[in-house]
PDB file with one MODEL, atoms N, CA, C and O in Angstrom:
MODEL        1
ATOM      1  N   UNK A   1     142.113-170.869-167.711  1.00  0.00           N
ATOM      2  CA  UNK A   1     142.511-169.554-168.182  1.00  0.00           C
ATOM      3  C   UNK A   1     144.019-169.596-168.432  1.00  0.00           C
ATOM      4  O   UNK A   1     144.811-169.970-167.568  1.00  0.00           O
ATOM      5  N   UNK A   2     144.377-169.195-169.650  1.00  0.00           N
ATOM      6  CA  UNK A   2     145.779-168.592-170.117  1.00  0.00           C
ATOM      7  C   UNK A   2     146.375-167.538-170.010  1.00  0.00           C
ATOM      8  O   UNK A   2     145.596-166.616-170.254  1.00  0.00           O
ATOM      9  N   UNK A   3     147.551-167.123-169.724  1.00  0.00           N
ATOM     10  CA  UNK A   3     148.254-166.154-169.714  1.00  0.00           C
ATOM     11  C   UNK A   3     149.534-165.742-170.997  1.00  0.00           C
ATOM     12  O   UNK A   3     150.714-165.594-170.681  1.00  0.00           O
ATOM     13  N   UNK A   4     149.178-165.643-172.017  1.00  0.00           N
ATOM     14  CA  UNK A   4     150.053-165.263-172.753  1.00  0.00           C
ATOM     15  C   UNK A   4     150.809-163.885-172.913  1.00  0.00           C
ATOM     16  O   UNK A   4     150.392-162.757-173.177  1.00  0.00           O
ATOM     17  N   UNK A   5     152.005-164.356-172.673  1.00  0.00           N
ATOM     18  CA  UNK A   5     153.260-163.358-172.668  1.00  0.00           C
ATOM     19  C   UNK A   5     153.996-163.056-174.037  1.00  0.00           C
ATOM     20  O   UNK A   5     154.115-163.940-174.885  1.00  0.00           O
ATOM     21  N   UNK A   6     154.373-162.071-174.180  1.00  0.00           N
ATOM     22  CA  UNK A   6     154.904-161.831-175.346  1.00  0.00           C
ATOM     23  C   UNK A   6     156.218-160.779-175.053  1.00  0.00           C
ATOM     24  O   UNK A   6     156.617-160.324-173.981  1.00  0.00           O
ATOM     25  N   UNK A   7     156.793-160.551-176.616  1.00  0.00           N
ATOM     26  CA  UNK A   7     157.751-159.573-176.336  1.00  0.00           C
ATOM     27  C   UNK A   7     159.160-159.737-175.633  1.00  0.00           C
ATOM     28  O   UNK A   7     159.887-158.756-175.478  1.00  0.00           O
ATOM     29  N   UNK A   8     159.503-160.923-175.238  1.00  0.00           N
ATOM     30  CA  UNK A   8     160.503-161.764-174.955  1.00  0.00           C
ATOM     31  C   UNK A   8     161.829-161.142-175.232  1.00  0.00           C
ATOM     32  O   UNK A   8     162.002-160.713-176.373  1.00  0.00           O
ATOM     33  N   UNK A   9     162.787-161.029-174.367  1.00  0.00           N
ATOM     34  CA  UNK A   9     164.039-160.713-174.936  1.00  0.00           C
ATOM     35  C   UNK A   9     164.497-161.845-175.527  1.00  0.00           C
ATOM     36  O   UNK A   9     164.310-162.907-174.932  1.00  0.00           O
ATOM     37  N   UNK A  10     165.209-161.843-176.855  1.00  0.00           N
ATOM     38  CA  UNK A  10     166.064-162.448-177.249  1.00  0.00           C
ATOM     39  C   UNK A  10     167.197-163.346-176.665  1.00  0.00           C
ATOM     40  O   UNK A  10     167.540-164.498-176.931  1.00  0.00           O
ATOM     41  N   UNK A  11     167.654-162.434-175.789  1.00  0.00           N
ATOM     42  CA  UNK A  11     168.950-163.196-174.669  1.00  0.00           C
ATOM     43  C   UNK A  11     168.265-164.163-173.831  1.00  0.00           C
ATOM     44  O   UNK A  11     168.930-165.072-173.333  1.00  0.00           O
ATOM     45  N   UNK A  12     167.065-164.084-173.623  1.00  0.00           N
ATOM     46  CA  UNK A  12     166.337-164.655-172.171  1.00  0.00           C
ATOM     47  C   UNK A  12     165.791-165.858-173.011  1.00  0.00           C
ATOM     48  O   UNK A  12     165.045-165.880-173.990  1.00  0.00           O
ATOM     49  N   UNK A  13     166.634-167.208-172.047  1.00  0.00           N
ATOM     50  CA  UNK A  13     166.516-168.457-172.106  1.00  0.00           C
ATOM     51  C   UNK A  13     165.673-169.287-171.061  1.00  0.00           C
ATOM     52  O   UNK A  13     165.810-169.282-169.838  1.00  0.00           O
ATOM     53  N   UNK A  14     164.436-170.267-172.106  1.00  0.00           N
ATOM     54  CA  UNK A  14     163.412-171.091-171.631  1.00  0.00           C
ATOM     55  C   UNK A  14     163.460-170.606-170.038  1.00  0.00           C
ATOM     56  O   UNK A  14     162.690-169.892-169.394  1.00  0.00           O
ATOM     57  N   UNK A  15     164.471-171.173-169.740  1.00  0.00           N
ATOM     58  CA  UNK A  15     164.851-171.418-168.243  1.00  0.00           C
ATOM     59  C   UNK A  15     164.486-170.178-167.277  1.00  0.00           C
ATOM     60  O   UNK A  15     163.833-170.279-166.239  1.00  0.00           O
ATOM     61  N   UNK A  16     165.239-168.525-168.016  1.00  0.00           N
ATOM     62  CA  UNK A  16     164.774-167.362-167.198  1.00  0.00           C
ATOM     63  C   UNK A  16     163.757-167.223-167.395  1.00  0.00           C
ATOM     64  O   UNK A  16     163.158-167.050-166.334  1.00  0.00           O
ATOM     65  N   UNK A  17     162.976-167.186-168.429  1.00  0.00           N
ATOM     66  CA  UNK A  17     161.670-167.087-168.512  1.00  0.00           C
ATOM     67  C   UNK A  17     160.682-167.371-167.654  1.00  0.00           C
ATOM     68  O   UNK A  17     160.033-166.480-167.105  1.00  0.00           O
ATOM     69  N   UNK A  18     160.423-168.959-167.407  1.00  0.00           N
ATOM     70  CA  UNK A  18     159.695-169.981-166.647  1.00  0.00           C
ATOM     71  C   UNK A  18     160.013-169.454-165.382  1.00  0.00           C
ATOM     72  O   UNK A  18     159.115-169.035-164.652  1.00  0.00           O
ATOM     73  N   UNK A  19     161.645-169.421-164.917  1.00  0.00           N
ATOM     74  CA  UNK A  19     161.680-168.722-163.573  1.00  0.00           C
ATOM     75  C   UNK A  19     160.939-167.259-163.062  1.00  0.00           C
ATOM     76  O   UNK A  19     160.212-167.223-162.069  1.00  0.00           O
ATOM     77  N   UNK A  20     161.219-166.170-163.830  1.00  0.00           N
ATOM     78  CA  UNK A  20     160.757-165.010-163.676  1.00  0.00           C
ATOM     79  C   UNK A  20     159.112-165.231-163.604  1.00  0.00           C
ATOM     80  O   UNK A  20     158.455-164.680-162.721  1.00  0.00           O
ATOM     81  N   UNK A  21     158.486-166.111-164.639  1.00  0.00           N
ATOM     82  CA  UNK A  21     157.127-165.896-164.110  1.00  0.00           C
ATOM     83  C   UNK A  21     156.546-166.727-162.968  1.00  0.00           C
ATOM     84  O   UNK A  21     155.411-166.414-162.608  1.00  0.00           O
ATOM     85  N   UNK A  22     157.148-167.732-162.352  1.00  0.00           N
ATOM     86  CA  UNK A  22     157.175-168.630-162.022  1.00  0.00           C
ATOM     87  C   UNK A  22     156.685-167.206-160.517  1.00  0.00           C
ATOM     88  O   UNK A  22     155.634-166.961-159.924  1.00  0.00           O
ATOM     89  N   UNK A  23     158.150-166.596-160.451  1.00  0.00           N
ATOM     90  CA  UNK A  23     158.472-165.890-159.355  1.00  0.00           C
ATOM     91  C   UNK A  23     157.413-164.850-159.509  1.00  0.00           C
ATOM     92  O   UNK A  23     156.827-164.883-158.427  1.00  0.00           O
ATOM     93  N   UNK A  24     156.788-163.856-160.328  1.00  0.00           N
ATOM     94  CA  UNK A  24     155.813-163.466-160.427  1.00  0.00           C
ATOM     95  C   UNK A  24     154.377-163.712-160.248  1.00  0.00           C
ATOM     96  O   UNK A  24     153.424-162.956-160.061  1.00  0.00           O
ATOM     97  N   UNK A  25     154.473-164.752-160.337  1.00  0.00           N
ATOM     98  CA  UNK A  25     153.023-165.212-160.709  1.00  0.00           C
ATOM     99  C   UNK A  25     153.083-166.277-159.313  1.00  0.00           C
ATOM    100  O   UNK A  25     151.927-166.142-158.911  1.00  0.00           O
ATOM    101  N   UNK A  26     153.598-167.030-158.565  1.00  0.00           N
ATOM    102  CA  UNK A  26     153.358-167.651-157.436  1.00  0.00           C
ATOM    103  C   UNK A  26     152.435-168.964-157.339  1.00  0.00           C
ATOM    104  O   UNK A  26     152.755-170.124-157.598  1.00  0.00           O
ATOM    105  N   UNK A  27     151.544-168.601-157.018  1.00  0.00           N
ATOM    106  CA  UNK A  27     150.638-170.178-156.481  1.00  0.00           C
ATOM    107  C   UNK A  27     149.547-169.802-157.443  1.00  0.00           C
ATOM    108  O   UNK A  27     148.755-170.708-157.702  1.00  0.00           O
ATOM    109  N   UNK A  28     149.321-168.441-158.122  1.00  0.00           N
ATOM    110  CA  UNK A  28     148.406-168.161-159.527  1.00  0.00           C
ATOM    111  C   UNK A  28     148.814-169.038-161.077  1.00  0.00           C
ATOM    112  O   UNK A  28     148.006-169.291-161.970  1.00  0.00           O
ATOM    113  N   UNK A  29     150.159-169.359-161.065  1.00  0.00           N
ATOM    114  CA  UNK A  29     150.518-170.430-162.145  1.00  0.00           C
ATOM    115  C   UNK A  29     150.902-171.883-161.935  1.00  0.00           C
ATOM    116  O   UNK A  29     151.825-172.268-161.218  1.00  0.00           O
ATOM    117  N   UNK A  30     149.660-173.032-163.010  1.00  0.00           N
ATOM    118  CA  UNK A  30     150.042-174.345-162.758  1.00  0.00           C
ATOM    119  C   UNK A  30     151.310-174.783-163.354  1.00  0.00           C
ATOM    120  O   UNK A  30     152.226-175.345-162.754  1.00  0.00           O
ATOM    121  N   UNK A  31     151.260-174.400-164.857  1.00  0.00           N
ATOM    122  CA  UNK A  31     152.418-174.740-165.522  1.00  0.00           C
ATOM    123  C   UNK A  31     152.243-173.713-166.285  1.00  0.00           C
ATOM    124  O   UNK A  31     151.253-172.992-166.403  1.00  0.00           O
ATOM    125  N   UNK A  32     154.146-173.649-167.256  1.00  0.00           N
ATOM    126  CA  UNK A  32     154.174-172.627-168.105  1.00  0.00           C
ATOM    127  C   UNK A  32     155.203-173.247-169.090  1.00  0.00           C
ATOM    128  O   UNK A  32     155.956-174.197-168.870  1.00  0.00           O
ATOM    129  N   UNK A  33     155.066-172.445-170.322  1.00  0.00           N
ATOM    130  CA  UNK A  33     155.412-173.346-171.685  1.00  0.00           C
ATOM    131  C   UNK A  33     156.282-171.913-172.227  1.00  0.00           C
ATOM    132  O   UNK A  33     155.845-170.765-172.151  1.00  0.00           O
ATOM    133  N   UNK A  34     157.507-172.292-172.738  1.00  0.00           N
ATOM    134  CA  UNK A  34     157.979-171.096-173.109  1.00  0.00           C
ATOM    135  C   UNK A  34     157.939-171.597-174.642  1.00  0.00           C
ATOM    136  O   UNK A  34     157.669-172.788-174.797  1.00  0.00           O
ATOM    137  N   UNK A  35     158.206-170.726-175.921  1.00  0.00           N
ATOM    138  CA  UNK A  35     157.900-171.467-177.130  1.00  0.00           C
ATOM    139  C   UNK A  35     158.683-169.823-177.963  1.00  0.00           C
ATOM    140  O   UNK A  35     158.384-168.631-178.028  1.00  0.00           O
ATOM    141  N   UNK A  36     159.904-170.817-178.511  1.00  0.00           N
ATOM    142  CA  UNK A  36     160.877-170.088-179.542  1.00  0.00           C
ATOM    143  C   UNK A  36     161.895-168.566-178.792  1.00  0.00           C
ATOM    144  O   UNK A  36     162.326-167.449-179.077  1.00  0.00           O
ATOM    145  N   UNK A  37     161.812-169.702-177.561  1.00  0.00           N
ATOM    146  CA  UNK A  37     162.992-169.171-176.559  1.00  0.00           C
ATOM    147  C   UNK A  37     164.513-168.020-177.336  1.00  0.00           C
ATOM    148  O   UNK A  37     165.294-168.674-178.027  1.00  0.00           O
ATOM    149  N   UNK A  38     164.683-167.221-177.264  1.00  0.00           N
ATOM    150  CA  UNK A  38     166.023-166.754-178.337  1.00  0.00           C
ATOM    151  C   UNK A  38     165.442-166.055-179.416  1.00  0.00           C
ATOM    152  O   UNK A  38     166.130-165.347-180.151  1.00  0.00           O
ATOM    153  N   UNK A  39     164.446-166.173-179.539  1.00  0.00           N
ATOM    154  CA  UNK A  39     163.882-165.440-181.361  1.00  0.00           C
ATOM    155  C   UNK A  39     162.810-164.495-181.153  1.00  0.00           C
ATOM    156  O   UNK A  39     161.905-164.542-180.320  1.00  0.00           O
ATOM    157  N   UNK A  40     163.073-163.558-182.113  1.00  0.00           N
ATOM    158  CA  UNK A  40     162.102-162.794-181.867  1.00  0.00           C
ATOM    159  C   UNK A  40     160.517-162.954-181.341  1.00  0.00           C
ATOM    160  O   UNK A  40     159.738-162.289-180.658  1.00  0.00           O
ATOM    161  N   UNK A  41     160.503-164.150-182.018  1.00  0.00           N
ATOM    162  CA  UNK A  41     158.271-164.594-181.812  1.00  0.00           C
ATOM    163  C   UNK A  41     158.322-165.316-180.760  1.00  0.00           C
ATOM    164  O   UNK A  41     157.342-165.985-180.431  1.00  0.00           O
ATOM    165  N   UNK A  42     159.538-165.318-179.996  1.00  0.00           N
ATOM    166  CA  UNK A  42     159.504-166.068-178.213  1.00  0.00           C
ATOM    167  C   UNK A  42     158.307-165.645-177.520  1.00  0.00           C
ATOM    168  O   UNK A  42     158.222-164.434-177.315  1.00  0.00           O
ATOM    169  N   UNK A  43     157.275-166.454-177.078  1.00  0.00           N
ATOM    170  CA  UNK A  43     156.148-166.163-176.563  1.00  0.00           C
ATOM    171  C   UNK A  43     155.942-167.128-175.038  1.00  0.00           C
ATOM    172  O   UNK A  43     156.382-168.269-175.177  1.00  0.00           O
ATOM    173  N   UNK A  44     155.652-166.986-174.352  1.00  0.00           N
ATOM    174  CA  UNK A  44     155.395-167.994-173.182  1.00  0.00           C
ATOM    175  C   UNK A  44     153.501-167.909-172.581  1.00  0.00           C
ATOM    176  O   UNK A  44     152.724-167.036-172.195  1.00  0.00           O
ATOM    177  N   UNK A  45     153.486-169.131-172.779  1.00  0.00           N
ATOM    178  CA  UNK A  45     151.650-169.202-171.585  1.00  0.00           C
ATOM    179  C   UNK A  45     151.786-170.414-170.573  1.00  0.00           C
ATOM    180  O   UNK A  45     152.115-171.599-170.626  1.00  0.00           O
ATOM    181  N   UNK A  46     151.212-169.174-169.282  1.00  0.00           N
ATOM    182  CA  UNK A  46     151.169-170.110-168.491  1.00  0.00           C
ATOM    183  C   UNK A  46     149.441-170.213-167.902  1.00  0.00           C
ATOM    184  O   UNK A  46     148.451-169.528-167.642  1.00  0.00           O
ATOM    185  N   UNK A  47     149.763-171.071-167.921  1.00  0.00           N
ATOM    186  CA  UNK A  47     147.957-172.108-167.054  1.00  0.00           C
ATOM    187  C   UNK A  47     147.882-171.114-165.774  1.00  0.00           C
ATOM    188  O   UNK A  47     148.498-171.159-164.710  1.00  0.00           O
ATOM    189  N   UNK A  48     147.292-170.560-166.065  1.00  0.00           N
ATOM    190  CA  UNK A  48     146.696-169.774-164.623  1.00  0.00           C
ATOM    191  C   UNK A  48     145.596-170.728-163.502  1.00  0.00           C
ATOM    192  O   UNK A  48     144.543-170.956-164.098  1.00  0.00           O
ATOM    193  N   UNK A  49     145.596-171.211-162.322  1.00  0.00           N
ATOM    194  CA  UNK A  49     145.106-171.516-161.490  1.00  0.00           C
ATOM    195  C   UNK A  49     143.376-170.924-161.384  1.00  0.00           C
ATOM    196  O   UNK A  49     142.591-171.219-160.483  1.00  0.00           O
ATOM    197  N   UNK A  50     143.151-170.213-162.331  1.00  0.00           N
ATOM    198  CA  UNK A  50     141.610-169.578-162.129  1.00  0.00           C
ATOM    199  C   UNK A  50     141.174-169.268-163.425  1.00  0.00           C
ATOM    200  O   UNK A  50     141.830-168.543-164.173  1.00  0.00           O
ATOM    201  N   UNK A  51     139.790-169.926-163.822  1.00  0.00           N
ATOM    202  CA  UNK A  51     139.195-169.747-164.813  1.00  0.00           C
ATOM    203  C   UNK A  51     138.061-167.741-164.847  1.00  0.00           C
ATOM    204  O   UNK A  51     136.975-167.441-165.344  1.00  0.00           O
ATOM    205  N   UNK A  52     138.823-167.145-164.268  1.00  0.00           N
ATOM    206  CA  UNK A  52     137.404-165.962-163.820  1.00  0.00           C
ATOM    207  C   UNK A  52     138.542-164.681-165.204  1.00  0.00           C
ATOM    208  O   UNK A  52     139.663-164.196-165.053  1.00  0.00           O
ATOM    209  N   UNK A  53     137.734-164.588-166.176  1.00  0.00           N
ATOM    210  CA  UNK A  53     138.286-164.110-167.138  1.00  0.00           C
ATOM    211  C   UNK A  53     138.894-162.042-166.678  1.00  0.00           C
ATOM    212  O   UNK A  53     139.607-161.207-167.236  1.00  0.00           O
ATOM    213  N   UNK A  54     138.225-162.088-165.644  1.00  0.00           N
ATOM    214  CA  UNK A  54     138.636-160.403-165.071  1.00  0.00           C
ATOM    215  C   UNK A  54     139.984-160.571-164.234  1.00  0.00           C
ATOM    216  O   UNK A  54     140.771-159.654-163.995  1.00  0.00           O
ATOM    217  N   UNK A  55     140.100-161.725-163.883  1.00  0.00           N
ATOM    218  CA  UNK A  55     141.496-162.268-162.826  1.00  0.00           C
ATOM    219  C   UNK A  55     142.432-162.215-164.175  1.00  0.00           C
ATOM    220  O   UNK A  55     143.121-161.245-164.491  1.00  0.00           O
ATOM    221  N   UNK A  56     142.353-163.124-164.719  1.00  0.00           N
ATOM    222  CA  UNK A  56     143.487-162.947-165.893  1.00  0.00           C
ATOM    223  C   UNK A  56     143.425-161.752-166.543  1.00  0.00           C
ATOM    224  O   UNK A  56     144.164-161.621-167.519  1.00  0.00           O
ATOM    225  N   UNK A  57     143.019-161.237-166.363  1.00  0.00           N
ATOM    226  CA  UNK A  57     142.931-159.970-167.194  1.00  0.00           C
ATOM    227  C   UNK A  57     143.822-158.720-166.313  1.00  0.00           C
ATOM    228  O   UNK A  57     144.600-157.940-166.863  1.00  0.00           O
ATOM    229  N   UNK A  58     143.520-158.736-164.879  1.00  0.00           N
ATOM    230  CA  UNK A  58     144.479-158.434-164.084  1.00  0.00           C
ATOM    231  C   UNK A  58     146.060-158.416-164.206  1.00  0.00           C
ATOM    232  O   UNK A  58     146.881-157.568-164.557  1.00  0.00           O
ATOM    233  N   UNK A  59     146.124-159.711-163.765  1.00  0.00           N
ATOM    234  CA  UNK A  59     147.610-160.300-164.165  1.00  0.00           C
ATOM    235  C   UNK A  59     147.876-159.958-165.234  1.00  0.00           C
ATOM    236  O   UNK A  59     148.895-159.302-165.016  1.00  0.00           O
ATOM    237  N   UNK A  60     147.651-159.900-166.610  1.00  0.00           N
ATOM    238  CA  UNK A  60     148.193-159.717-167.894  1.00  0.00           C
ATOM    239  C   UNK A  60     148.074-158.339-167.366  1.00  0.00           C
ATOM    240  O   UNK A  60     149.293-158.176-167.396  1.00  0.00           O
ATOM    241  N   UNK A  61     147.614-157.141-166.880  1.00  0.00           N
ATOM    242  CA  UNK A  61     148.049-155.544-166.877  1.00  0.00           C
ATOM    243  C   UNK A  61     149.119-155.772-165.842  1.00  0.00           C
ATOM    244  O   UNK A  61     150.148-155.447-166.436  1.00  0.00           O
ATOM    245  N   UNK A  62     149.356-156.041-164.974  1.00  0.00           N
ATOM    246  CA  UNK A  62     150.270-156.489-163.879  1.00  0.00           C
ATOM    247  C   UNK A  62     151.935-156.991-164.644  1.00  0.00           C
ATOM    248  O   UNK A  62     153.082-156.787-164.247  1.00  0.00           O
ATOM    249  N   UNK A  63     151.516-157.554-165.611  1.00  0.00           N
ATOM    250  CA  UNK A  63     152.642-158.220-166.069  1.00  0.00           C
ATOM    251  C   UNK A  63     153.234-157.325-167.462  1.00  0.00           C
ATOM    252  O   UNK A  63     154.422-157.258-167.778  1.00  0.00           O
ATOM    253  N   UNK A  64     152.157-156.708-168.145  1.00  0.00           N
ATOM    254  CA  UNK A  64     152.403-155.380-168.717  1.00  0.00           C
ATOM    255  C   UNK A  64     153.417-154.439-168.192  1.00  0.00           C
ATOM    256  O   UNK A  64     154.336-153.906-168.814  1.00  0.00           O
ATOM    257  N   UNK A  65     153.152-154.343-167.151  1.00  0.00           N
ATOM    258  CA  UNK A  65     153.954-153.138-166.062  1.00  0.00           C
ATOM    259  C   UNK A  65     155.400-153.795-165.837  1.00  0.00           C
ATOM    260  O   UNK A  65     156.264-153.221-165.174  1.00  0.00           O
ATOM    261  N   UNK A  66     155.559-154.828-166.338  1.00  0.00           N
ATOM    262  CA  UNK A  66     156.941-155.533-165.554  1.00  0.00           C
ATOM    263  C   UNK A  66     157.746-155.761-166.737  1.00  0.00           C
ATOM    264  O   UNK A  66     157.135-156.022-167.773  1.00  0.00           O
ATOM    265  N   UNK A  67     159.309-155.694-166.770  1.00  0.00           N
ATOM    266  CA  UNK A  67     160.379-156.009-167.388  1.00  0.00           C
ATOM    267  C   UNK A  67     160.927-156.839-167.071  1.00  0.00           C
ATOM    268  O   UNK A  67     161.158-157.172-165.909  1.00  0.00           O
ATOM    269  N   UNK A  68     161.453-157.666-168.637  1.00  0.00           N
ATOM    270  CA  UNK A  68     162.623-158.966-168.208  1.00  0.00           C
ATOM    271  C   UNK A  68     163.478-158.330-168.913  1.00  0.00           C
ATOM    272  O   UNK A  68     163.224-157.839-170.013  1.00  0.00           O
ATOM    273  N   UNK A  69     164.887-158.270-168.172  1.00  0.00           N
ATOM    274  CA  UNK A  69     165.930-158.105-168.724  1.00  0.00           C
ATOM    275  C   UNK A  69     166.107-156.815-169.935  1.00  0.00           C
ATOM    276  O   UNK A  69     166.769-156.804-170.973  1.00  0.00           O
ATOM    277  N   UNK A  70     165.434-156.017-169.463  1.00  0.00           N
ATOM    278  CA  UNK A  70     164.829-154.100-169.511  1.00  0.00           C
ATOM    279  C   UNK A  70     164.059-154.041-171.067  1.00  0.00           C
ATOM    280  O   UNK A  70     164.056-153.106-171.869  1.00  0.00           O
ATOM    281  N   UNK A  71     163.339-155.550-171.189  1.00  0.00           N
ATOM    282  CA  UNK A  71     162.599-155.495-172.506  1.00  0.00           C
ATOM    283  C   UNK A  71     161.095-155.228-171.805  1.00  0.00           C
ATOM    284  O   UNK A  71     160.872-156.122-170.988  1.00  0.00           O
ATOM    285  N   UNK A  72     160.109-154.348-171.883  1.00  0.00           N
ATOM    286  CA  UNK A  72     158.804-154.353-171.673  1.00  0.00           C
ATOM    287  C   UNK A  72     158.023-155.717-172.104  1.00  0.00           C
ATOM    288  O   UNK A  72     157.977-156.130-173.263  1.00  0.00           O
ATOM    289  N   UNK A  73     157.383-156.385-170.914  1.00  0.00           N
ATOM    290  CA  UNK A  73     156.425-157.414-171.502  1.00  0.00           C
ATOM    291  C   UNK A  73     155.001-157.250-171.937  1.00  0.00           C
ATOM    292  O   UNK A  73     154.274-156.392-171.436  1.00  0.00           O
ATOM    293  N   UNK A  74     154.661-157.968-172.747  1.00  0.00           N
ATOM    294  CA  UNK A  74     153.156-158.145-172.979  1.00  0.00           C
ATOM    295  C   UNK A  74     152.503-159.384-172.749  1.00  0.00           C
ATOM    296  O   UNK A  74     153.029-160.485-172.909  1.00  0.00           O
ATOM    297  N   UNK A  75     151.338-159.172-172.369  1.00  0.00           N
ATOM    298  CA  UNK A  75     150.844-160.125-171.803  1.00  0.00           C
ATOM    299  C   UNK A  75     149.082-159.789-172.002  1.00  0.00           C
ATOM    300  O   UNK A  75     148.487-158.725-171.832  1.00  0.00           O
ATOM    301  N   UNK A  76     148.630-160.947-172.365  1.00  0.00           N
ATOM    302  CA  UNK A  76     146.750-160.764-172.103  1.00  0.00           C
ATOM    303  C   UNK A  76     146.477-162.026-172.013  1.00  0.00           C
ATOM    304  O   UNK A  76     147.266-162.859-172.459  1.00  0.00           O
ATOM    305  N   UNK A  77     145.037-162.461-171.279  1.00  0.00           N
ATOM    306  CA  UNK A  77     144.596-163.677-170.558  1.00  0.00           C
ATOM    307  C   UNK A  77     143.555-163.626-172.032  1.00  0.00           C
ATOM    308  O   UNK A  77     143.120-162.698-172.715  1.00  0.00           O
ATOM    309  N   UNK A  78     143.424-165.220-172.101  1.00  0.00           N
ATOM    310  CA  UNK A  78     142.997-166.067-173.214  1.00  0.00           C
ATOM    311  C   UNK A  78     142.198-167.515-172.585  1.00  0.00           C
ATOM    312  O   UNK A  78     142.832-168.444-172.085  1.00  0.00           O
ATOM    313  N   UNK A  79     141.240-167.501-172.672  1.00  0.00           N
ATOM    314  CA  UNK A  79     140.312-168.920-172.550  1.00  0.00           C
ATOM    315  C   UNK A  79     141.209-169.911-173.027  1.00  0.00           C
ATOM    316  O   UNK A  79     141.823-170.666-172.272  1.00  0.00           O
ATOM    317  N   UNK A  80     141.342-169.932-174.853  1.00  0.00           N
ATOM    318  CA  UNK A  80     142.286-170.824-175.385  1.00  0.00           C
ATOM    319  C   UNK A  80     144.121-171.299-174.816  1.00  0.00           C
ATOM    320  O   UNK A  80     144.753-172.303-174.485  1.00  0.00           O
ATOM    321  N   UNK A  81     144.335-169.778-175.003  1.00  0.00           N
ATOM    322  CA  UNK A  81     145.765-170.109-174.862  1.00  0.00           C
ATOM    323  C   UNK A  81     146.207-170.111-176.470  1.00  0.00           C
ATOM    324  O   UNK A  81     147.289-170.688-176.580  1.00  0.00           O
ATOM    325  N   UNK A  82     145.718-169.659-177.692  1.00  0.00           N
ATOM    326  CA  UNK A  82     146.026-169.600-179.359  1.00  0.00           C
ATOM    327  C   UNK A  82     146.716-168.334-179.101  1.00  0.00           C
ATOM    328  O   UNK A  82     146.180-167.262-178.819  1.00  0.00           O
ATOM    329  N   UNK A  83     148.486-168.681-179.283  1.00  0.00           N
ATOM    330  CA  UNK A  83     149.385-167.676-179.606  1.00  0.00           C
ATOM    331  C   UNK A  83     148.542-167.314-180.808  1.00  0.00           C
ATOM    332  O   UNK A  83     149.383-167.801-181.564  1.00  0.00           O
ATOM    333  N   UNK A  84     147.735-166.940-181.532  1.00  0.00           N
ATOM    334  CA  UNK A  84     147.617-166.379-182.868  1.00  0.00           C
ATOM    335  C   UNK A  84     146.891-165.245-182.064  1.00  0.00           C
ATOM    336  O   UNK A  84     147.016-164.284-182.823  1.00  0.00           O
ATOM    337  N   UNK A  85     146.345-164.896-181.190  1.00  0.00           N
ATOM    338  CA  UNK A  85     145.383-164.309-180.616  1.00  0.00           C
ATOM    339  C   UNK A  85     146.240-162.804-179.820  1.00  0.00           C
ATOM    340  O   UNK A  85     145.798-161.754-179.354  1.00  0.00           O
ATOM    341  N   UNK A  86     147.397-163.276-179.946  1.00  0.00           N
ATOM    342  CA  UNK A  86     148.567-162.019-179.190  1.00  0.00           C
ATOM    343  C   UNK A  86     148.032-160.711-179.655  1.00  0.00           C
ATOM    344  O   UNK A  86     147.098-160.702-180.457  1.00  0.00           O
ATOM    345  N   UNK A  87     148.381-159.972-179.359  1.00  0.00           N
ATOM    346  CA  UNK A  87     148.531-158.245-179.571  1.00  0.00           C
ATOM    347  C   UNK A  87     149.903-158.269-180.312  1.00  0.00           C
ATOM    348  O   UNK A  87     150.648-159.219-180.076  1.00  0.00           O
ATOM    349  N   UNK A  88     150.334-157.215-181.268  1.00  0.00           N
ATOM    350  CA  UNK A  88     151.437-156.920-181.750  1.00  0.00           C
ATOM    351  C   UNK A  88     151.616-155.309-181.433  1.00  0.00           C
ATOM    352  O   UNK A  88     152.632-154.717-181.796  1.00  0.00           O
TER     353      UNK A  88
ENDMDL
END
């Protein structure tokens, strides 16, 4: 199961990114991929630790509710992990 994030601040680099969810997300994320860090279509997915599609689905409203750097995130759980699949 995937966790794709969206909605990225601009200012917020690979590095805060990966940390903040890192710190959010705990022993629920294996790895996480940040992709076009700085730009508007900055998106990040991370490998969620559990394939149970209502768990990710959780976390992505969980992570809805949360701000990086006072930009609202988006987020929804994905089998694939296909950034094409985001919400706008």
């Amino acid at each position: 199961m995937n966790l794709l994030v969206w909605n990225l601040p601009r200012r917020c680099a690979a590095r805060e990114v990966r940390r903040f969810l890192e710190h959010e997300l705990g022993d629920l994320v294996s790895d996480i991929e940040v992709h076009g860090a700085g730009t508007a279509q900055a998106y990040a997915i991370a490998r969620l630790a559990t394939d149970v599609p209502y768990i990710g689905e959780a976390i992505a409203q969980k992570l809805c509710r949360q701000r990086l750097l006072d930009a609202p995130l988006r987020a929804r759980a994905s089998a694939s992990g296909d950034a094409s699949t985001r919400l706008h």
